[in-house]
C-alpha positions, 0 to 999 in steps of 0.5 A: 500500500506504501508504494501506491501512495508515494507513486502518487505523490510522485506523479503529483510532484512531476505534475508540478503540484496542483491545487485540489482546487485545479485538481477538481477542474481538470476532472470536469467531464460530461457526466461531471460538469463540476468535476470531483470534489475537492475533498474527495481529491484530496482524500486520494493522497491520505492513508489509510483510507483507500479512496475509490478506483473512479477517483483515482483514475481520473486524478492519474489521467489528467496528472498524465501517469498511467492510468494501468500501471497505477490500476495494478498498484490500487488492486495490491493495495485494495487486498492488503487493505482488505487483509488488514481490515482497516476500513470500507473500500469500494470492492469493484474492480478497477476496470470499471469505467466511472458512470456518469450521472447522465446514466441516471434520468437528472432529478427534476422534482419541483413543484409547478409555479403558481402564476400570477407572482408579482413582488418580492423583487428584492428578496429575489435579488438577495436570492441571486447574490447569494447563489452567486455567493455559493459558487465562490465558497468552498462550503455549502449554501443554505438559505432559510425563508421564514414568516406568519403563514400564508406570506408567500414562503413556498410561492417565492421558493418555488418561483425562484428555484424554477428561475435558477434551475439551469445554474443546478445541472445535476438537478433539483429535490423538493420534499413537503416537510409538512410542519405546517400541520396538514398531514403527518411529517414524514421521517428523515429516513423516508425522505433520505430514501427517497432523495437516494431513489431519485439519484439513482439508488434502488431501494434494496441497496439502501443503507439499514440506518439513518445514519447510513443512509445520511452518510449515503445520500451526502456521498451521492451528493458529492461533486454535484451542483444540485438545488435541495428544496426543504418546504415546510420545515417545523425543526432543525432535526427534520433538516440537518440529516438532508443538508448534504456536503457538497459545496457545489450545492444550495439548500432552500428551507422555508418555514413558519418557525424561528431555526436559528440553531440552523443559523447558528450551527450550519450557517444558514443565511436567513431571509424573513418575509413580510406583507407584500408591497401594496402596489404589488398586493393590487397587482397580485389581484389584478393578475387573478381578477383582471379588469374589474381591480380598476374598475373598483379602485377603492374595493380593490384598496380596502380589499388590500387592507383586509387581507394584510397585503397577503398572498394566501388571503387575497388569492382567497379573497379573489375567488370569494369576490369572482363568486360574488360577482364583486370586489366589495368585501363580505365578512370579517376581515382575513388576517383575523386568523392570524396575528399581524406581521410584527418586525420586533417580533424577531427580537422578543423571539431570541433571534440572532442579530441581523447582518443587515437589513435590507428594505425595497425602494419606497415612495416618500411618506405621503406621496401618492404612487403612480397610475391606480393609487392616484384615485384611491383615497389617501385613507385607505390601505391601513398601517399593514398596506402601506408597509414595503416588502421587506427582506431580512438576512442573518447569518451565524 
């Protein structure tokens, strides 16, 4: 086993050393638009763990040694491990070509967008610099979306994971955490296997245990750039076992509740959502009743109001007023359920501090906005209304 590593260090050095970093580019290949990953790179070089042939042979190739002399050394070195016992090693044989992920269909489990989306332009923004962010570092992103139900968590989610789907070629996972009460969670060892399912594992060779499956599933995650959509989270123990390990990969968690372990452990860059804006309110149910917003301008505001400038509540108001016949609101008002979005709240809950607020452009105080808003009078719209969407991040 001795001679197998000091040869490779050798090809290393002849290579003029590259960085794990170059390593993981020059790895690139149809099937591996990333490349290994640099840690899996660098586990190739450290005894006493003999990494898999796959690795092997691609980090010999593009150090220009040979690729069968070096076989022949992996296979002696695989039996005096395997004599040895010291540990796990991959038991196929060397001339096994590595199979490429296109060998396996390329996981596409998004939910449908839900149209019409309007807002939230700046919290999209915020999405974006952090993908951006994402692919300069060399740890895993994960982002947590929170707020009151019924604010628009899964909608933008889901909106801006189909808008970046291209920038995760090895595809998309999505999983309905259900902590928002509609049904019984499912267990962290249901949704391992099935992630595991989609990425090309057939179930009777999934690991026995949790905690196996998890090592798996991280494994298979490995040099990928794959978006991992967690909806509905209700604890940080449903999303710790599904955060894999790979950097090339970004975890979206929405959730009703606080994570800030998920903060303060993993990293996680929180963004809070608020009400919408009001112009983006009237445009949602503009989107959804057409016409008849302008044609009752003063309904169309109060509606607004009632609802706390909420997705949820107006896609609920505007079916109720397409039934009546009328944008005249009937009832109590639709926050009554419940309590109003309150940004102190964050500060009586124990929150970690903020890294910075960030807040959408907004009109002068008392000026009126352009086109609709110019006929509704100044009154209408309420404290809730006339708040901006507003977006939060924290980090740990």
């Amino acid at each position: 086993m001795a001679d197998f590593y000091e040869r490779l260090h050798d090809l290393h050095v002849a290579a003029g050393q590259p960085s794990m970093r170059r390593l993981q580019r020059l790895t690139r290949a149809e099937g591996r638009p990333t490349g290994i990953n640099p840690t899996s790179v660098h586990a190739a070089f450290v005894r006493p763990r003999l990494a898999r042939w796959e690795v092997v042979r691609e980090i010999v190739r593009v150090l220009g040694g040979d690729v069968d002399a070096f076989a022949d050394l992996w296979c002696r070195a695989h039996r005096c491990q395997a004599l040895d016992d010291v540990g796990p090693v991959d038991p196929a044989p060397p001339d096994r070509a590595w199979a490429p992920a296109a060998t396996v269909p390329v996981p596409r489990e998004l939910p449908p967008d839900v149209l019409p989306f309007t807002g939230r332009g700046l919290l999209r923004s915020t999405l974006d610099a952090l993908l951006a962010e994402a692919t300069n570092q060399t740890a895993m992103m994960t982002v947590l979306l929170t707020g009151a139900a019924g604010i628009g968590k899964t909608a933008l989610a889901v909106h801006w994971a189909h808008r970046v789907a291209e920038s995760f070629p090895d595809g998309q996972l999505y999983v309905d955490l259900r902590g928002d009460g509609s049904g019984q969670p499912p267990s962290a060892t249901e949704v391992l296997a099935a992630f595991l399912n989609a990425l090309g594992v057939a179930s009777p060779e999934l690991p026995g245990t949790p905690a196996a499956l998890a090592a798996c599933y991280r494994t298979r995650m490995s040099g990928r750039r794959t978006l991992v959509l967690l909806d509905n989270a209700s604890s940080v123990e449903q999303v710790r076992p599904l955060l894999p390990g790979s950097p090339g990969c970004l975890v979206l968690v929405t959730s009703r509740e606080n994570l800030a372990e998920l903060v303060v452990r993993n990293g996680a860059r929180r963004l809070e959502l608020g009400p919408l804006s009001t112009e983006a309110a009237v445009e949602l149910l503009r989107g959804l009743l057409g016409d008849r917003v302008d044609a009752e301008p003063d309904a169309a505001y109060d509606l607004v109001r009632r609802c706390g400038a909420r997705p949820l509540a107006l896609r609920v108001a505007a079916e109720r007023a397409a039934a009546r016949g009328a944008l005249v609101p009937a009832g109590p008002d639709l926050t009554a359920a419940e309590p109003a979005w309150d940004p102190g709240a964050a500060a009586e809950r124990g929150r970690p501090p903020r890294l910075r607020t960030l807040a959408d452009p907004a009109r002068p105080a008392g000026a009126a906005p352009p086109g609709l808003l110019s006929r509704v009078r100044p009154a209408v719209g309420g404290p809730t209304a006339r708040r901006p969407e507003q977006a939060r991040l924290s980090a740990g």
